[in-house]
C-alpha positions in Angstrom: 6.1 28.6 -10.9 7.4 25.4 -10.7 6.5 22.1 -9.0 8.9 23.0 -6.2 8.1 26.2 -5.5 4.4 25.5 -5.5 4.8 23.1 -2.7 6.6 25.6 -0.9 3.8 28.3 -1.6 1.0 25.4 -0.1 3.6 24.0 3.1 3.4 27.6 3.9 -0.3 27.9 3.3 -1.0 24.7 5.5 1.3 25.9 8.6 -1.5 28.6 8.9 -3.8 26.4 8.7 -5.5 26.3 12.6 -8.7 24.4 11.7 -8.1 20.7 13.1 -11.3 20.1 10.7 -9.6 21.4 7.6 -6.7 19.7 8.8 -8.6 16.4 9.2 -10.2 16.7 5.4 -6.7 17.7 3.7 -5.3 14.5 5.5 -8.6 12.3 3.8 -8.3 13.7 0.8 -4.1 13.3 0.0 -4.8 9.6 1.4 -7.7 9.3 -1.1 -5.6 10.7 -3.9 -3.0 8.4 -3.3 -5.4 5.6 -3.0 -6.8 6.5 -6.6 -3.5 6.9 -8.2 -2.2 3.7 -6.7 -5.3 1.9 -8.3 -4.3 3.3 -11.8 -1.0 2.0 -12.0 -2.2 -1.6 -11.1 -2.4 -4.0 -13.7 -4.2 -6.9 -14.1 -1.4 -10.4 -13.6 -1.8 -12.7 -17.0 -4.3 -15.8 -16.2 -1.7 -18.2 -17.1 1.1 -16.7 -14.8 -2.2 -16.3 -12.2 -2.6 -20.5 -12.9 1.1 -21.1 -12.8 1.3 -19.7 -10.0 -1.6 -21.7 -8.1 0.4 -24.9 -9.3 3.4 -23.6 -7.6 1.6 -23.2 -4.9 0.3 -26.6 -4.9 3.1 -28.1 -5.8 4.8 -26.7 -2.6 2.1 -27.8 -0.6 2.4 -31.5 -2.2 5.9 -31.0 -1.6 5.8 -30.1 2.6 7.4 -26.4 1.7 4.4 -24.5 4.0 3.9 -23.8 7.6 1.0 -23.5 9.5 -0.6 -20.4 10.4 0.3 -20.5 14.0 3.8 -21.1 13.1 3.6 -18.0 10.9 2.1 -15.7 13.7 5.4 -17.5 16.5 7.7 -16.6 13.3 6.6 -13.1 12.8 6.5 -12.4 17.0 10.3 -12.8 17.0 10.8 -10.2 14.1 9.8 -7.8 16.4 
């Protein structure tokens, strides 16, 4: 069987599902999966691209290029 069919076979098997509690444990447990399997595809940034980038940062804040955190929360209001 494959991949495809098997998630037919367990959307099927879930639609009969009437236990919110099973429900509720099925929903913790695919968000913990993905939790774990986004964790093991992270990998670890270089420490002199991690520094360069803390000059960058400084160098923008040197520089004026920042806004304060006020203006940040005003700027992000209007997005909505």
């Amino acid at each position: 069987m494959n991949i495809q069919a098997r998630k037919l076979v367990l959307i099927e098997e879930f639609l009969r599902i009437s236990d919110e509690s099973l429900i509720a444990k099925l929903e913790s447990f695919i968000k913990q999966e993905k939790k774990i399997s986004h964790e093991r595809n992270l990998k670890p940034m270089p420490l002199n691209e991690f520094h360069e980038m803390i000059g960058q940062a400084k160098r923008d804040c040197e520089e004026g290029r920042v806004i304060s955190h006020h203006e940040l929360k005003k700027k992000v209001k209007s997005w909505k």
